[in-house]
C-alpha positions as CSV (number, residue, x, y, z in Angstrom):
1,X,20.6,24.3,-7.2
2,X,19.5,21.9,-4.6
3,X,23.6,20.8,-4.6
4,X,24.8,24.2,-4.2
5,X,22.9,25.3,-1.0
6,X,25.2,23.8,2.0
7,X,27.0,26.9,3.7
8,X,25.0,29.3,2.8
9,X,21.3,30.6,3.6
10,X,18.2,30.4,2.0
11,X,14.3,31.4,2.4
12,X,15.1,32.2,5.4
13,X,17.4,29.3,6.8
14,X,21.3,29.0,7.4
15,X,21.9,25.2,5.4
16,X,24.3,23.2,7.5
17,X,24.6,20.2,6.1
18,X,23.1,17.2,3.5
19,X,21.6,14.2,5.8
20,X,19.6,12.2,3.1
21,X,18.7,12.4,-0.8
22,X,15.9,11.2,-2.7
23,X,14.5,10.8,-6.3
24,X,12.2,14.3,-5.1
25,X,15.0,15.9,-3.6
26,X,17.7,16.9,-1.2
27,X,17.6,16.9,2.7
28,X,19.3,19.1,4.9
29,X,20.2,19.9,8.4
30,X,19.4,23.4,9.0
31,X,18.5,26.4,10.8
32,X,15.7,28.5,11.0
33,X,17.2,31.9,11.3
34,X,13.9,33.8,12.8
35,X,13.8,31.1,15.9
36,X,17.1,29.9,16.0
37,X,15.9,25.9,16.3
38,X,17.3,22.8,14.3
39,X,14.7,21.8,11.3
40,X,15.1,19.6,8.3
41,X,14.9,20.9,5.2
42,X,13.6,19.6,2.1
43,X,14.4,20.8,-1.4
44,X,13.1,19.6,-4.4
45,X,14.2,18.8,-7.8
46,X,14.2,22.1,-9.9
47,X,11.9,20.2,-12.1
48,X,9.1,19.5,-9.9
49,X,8.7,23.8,-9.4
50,X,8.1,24.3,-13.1
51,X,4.9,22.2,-13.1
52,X,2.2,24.7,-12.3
53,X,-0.5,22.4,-11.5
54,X,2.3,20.5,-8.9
55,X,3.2,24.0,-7.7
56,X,-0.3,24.9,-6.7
57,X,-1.1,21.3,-5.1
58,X,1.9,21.1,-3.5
59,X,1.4,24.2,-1.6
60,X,-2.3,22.9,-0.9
61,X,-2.0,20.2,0.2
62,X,1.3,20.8,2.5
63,X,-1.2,23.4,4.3
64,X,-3.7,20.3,4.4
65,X,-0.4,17.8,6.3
66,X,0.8,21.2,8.2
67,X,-2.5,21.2,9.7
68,X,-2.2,17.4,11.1
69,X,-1.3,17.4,14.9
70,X,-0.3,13.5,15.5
71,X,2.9,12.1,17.3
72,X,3.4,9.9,14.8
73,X,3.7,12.1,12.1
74,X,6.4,14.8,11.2
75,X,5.5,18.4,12.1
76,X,5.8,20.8,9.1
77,X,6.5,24.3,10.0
78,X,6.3,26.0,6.5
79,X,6.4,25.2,3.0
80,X,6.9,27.9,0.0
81,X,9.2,28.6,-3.1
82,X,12.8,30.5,-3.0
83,X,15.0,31.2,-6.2
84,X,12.0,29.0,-8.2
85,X,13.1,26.2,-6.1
86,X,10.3,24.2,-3.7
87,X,10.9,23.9,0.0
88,X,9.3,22.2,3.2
89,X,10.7,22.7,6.4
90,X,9.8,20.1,9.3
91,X,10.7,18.9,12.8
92,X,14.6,17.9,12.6
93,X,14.3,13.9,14.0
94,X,17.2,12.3,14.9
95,X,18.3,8.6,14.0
96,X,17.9,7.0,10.7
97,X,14.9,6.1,8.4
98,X,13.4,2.7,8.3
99,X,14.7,1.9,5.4
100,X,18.2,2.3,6.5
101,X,17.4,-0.2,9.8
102,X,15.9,-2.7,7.5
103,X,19.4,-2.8,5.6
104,X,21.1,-3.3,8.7
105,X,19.4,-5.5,10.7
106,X,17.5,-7.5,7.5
107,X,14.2,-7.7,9.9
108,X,12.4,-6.7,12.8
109,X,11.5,-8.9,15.5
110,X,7.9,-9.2,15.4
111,X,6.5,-7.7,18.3
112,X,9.2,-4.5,17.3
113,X,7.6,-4.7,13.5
114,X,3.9,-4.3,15.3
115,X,4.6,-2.1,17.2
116,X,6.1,0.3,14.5
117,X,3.2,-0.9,12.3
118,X,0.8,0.2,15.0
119,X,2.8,3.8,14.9
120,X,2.0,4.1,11.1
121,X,-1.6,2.7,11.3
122,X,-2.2,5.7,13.8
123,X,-0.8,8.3,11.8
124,X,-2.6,7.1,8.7
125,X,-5.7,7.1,10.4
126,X,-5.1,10.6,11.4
127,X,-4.5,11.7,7.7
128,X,-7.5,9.9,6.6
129,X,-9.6,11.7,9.1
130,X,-8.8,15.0,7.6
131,X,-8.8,13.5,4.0
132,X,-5.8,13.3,2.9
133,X,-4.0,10.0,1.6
134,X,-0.4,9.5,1.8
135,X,0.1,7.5,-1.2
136,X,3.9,7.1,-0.9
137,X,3.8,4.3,2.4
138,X,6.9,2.7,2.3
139,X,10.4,2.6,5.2
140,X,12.4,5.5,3.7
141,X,9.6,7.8,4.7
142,X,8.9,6.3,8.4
143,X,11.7,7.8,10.7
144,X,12.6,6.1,13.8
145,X,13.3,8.6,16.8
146,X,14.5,7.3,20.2
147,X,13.0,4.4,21.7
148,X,11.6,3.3,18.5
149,X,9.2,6.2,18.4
150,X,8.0,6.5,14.3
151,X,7.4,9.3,12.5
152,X,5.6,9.2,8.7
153,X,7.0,12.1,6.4
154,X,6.2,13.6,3.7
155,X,2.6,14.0,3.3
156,X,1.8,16.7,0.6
157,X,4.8,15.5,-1.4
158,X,3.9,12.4,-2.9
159,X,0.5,12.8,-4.6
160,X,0.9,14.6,-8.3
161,X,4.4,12.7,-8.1
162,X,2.9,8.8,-7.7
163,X,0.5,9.8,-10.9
164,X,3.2,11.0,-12.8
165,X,6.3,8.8,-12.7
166,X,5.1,5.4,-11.9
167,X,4.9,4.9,-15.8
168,X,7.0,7.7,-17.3
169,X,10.0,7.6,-14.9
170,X,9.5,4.3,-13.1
171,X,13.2,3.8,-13.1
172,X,13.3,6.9,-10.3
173,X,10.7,5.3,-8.2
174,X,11.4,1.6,-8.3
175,X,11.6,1.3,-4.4
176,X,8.3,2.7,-4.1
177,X,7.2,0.4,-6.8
178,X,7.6,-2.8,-4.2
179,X,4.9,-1.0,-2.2
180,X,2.2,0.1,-4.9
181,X,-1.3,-0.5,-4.6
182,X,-2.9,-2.2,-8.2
183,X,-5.4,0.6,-8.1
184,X,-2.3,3.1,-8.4
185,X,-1.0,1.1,-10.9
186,X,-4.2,1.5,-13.2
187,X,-4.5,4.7,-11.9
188,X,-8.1,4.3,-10.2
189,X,-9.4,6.6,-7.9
190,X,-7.3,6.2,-4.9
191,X,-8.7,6.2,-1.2
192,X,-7.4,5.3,2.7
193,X,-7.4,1.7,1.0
194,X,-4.8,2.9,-1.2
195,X,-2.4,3.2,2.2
196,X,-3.5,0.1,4.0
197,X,-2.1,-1.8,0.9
198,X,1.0,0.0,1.1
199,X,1.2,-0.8,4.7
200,X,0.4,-4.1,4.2
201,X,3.8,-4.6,1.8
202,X,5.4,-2.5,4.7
203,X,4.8,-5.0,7.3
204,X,5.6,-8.3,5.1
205,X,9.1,-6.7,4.8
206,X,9.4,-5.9,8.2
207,X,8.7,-9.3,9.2
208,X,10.6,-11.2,6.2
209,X,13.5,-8.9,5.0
210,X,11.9,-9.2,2.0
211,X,9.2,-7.2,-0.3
212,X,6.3,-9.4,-1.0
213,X,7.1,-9.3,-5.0
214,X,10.9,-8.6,-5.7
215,X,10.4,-8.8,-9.4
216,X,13.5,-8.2,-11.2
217,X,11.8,-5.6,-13.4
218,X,9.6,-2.7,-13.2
219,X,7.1,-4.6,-15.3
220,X,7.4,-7.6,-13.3
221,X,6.6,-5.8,-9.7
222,X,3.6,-4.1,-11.9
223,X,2.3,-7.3,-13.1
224,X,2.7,-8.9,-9.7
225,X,1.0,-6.3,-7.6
226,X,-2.1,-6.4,-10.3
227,X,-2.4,-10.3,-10.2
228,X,0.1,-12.7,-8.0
229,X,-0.7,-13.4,-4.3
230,X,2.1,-12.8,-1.8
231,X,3.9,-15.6,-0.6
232,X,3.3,-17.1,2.9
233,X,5.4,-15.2,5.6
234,X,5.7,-18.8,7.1
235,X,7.7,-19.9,3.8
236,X,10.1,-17.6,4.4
237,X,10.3,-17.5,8.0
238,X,10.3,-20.5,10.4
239,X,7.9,-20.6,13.3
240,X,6.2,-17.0,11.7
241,X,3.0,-17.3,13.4
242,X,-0.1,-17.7,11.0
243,X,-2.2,-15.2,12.1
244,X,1.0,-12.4,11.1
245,X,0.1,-14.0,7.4
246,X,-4.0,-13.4,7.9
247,X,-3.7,-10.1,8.7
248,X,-1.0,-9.3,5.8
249,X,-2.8,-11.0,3.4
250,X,-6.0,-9.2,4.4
251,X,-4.3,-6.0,3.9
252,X,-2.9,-7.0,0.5
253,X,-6.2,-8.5,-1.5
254,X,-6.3,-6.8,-4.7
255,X,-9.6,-5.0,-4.5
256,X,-9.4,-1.7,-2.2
257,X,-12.7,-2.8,-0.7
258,X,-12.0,-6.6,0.4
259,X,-8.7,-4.9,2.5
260,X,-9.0,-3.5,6.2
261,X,-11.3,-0.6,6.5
262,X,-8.9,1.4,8.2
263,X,-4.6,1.2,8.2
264,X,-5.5,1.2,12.7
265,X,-7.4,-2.0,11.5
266,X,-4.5,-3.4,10.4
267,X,-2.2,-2.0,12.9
268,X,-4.6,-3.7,15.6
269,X,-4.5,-7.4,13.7
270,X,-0.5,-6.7,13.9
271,X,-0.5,-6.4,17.0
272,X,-2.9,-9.2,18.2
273,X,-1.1,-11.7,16.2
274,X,2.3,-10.3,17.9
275,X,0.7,-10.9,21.4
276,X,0.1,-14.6,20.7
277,X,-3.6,-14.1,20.0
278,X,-5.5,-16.3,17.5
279,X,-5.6,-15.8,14.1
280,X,-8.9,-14.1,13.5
281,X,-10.9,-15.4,10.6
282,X,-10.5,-12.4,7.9
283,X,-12.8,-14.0,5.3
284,X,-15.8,-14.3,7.4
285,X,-15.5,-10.8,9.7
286,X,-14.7,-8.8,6.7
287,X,-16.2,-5.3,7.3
288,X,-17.0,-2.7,4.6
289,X,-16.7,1.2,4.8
290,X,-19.8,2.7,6.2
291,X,-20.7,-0.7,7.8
292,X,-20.0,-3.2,10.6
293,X,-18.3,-6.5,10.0
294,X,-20.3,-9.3,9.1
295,X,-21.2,-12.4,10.9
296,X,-19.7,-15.8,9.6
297,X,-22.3,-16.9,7.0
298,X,-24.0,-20.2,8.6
299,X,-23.8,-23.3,7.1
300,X,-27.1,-23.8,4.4
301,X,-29.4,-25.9,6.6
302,X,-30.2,-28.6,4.1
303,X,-26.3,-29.5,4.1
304,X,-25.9,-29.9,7.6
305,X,-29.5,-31.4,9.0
306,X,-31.9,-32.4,6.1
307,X,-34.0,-34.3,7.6
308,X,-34.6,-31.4,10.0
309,X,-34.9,-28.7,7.3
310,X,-36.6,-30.0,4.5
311,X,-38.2,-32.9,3.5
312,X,-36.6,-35.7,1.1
313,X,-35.4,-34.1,-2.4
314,X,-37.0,-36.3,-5.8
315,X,-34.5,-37.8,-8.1
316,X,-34.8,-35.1,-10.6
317,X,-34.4,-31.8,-8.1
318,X,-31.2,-33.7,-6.4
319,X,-29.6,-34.3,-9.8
320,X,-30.2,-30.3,-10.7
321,X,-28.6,-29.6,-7.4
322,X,-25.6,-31.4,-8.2
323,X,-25.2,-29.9,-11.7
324,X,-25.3,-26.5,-9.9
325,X,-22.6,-27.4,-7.3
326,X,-20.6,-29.3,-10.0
327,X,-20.7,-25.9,-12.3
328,X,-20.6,-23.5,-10.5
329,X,-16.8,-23.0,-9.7
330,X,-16.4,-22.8,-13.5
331,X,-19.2,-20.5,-13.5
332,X,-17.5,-18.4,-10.9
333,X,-14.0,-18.8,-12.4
334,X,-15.6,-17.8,-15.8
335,X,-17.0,-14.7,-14.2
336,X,-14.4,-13.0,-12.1
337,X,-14.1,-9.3,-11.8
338,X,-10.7,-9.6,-11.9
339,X,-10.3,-11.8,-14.9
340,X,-13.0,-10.0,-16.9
341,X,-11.4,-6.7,-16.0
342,X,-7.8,-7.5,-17.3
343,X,-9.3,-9.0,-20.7
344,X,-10.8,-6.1,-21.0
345,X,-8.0,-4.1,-20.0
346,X,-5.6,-6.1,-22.5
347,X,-7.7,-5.9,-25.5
348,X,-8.5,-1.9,-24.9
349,X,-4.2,-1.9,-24.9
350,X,-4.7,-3.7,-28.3
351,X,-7.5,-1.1,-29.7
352,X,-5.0,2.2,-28.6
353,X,-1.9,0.6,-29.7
354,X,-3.3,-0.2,-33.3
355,X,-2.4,-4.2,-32.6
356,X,-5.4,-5.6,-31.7
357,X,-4.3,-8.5,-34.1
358,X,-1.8,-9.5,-31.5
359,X,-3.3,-8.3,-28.6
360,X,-6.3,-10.6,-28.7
361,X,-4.5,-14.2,-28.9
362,X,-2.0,-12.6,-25.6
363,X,-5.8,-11.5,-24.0
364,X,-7.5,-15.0,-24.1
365,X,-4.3,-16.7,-22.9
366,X,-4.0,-14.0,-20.0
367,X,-7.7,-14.4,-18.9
368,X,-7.5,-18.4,-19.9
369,X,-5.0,-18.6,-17.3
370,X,-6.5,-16.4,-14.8
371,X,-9.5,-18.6,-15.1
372,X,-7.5,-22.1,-14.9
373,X,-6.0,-20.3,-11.3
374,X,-9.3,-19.0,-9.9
375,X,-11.0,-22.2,-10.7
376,X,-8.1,-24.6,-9.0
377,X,-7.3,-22.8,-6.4
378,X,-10.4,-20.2,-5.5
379,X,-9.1,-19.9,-2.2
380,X,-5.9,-18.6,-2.9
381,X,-8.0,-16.3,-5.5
382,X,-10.2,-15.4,-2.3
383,X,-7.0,-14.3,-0.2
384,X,-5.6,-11.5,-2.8
């Protein structure tokens, strides 16, 4: 259907012509009949209308995005079903995607990447505010208008789609996959976290020309965004100033609560680090939904002054002292969330496969390693 529909009208619109196409769908230049004005037109696969349960949140939750009023983000002026196909209409914006920049000019300079970061931070923001997560962050929806002016599309598209295809179709979303959050990828309750990580992968390809894991492989990206840390911007740029690589790496830490609290968090450290300002210290002002960020941690007093602090330690309390600082990165390796969650994870594979037999060698060599990496290198661990 969705290939038939150019030169001819439909729910309510005379279809002009095909300007983009999509694993979700067709988009068309078209005109709204009733008010005689330009719009873009979205039709979706025929497939996607005969989910009820999509049908019904699509048309929620396009009533939720119609209801955002933002510059940065694309107006929608209705949404519905014609001939049992789904439709969105929206503000026609001239010029390309971001996507299709990014393919000709490989990068963006990096005060241009801030400030179209910044753009995408404030839209998020916006979305957040009324509750609604994007899910689908990534350049082919950002639109760039004159005088780079950015638009983020299609909220209330990508919601029941991310949950369903990342494993059963992944083949049909494997550019989104380079901007997938790990807690999409177990499919974990999903929050404005979820879009700050997306961001995050946004921004290291704006400033590289390159996503942070270009697996070769649908598993590989997977595996990647659940357990690698991305590489230094600096090793794949020259002269990439370091505090670029804080903030990205802030935005990209595994856990959705050791990321920014907000995507205009982000868009902020973006732009700091693209004005020449230092590289904030990310580890030590981390701040938490809910609360303010937290002071550097200062030094334990008996490390730096003991003769000021307390009074001279007896053989036997000095020697436990150093058996604590000697075990406890082992300790800490031993015991990390993230280690113990994918040994778990791994073996409860083994248990609904019927191959726990083979599953459990493959689990201790998984978490073995994990460990070996966390204790090494607990910094990098720290990081993301």
């Amino acid at each position: 259907m969705s290939d038939l529909l150019t030169d001819r009208e439909f729910a309510g619109y005379r279809v002009d012509s095909v300007v983009g196409r999509g694993g979700m769908g067709v988009v068309y230049r078209a005109t709204d009949l009733a008010l005689d004005r330009t719009v873009a037109l979205k039709v979706l696969v025929e497939a996607l209308a005969e989910d009820p349960e999509f049908r019904r949140r699509f048309v929620a939750e396009s009533k939720t995005a119609a209801s955002l009023d933002h510059p940065n983000i694309v107006p929608i002026y209705a949404a519905g079903e014609c001939e049992s196909v789904l439709y969105l209409a929206m503000r026609f914006v001239p010029g390309d995607d971001l996507r299709t920049v990014l393919h000709a000019e490989r990068r963006l300079a990096p005060s241009r990447a801030a400030r179209v970061i910044a753009q995408v931070a404030a839209a998020l923001d916006a979305a957040h505010a009324s509750g609604l997560v994007h899910r689908d962050v990534k350049p082919a929806n950002v639109l760039m208008a004159k005088e780079d002016h950015v638009y983020l599309s299609d909220f209330g598209l990508s919601k029941r789609v991310m949950a369903d295809t990342v494993f059963t179709r992944a083949g049909d979303v494997l550019g989104t996959l380079d901007y997938i959050a790990p807690e999409q990828i177990r499919r974990e309750t999903l929050s404005a976290s979820t879009d700050v990580y997306a961001l995050g992968c946004m921004a290291f390809d704006l400033l590289t020309g390159e996503v942070p894991f270009p697996a070769d492989t649908e598993e590989g990206k997977l595996w990647a965004h659940l357990s690698e840390p991305p590489p230094r911007l600096g090793a794949l740029v020259d002269g990439m100033p370091s505090a670029f690589d804080r903030a990205v790496r802030h935005a990209l830490c595994k856990r959705p609560e050791d990321r920014f609290a907000s995507a205009g968090e982000l868009g902020a450290a973006i732009q700091a680090a693209a004005g020449g300002m230092p590289a904030r210290d990310f580890e030590q002002t981390r701040s938490r939904r809910g609360s303010v960020p937290r002071p550097a941690a200062p030094a334990a007093p008996w490390r730096s002054a003991p003769a000021a602090r307390t009074p001279a330690r007896r053989p036997a309390v000095r020697a436990a002292v150093a058996r604590r600082e000697r075990d406890q990165p082992l300790l800490t390796a031993l015991t990390d969330p993230f280690n113990l969650v994918l040994l778990a994870v791994l073996l409860a594979v083994g248990v609904a496969l019927g191959t726990v037999a083979l599953m459990v060698p493959m689990a201790l060599v998984v978490y073995g390693a994990g460990v070996v990496r966390s204790y090494r290198d607990p910094a990098e661990r720290r990081h993301g």
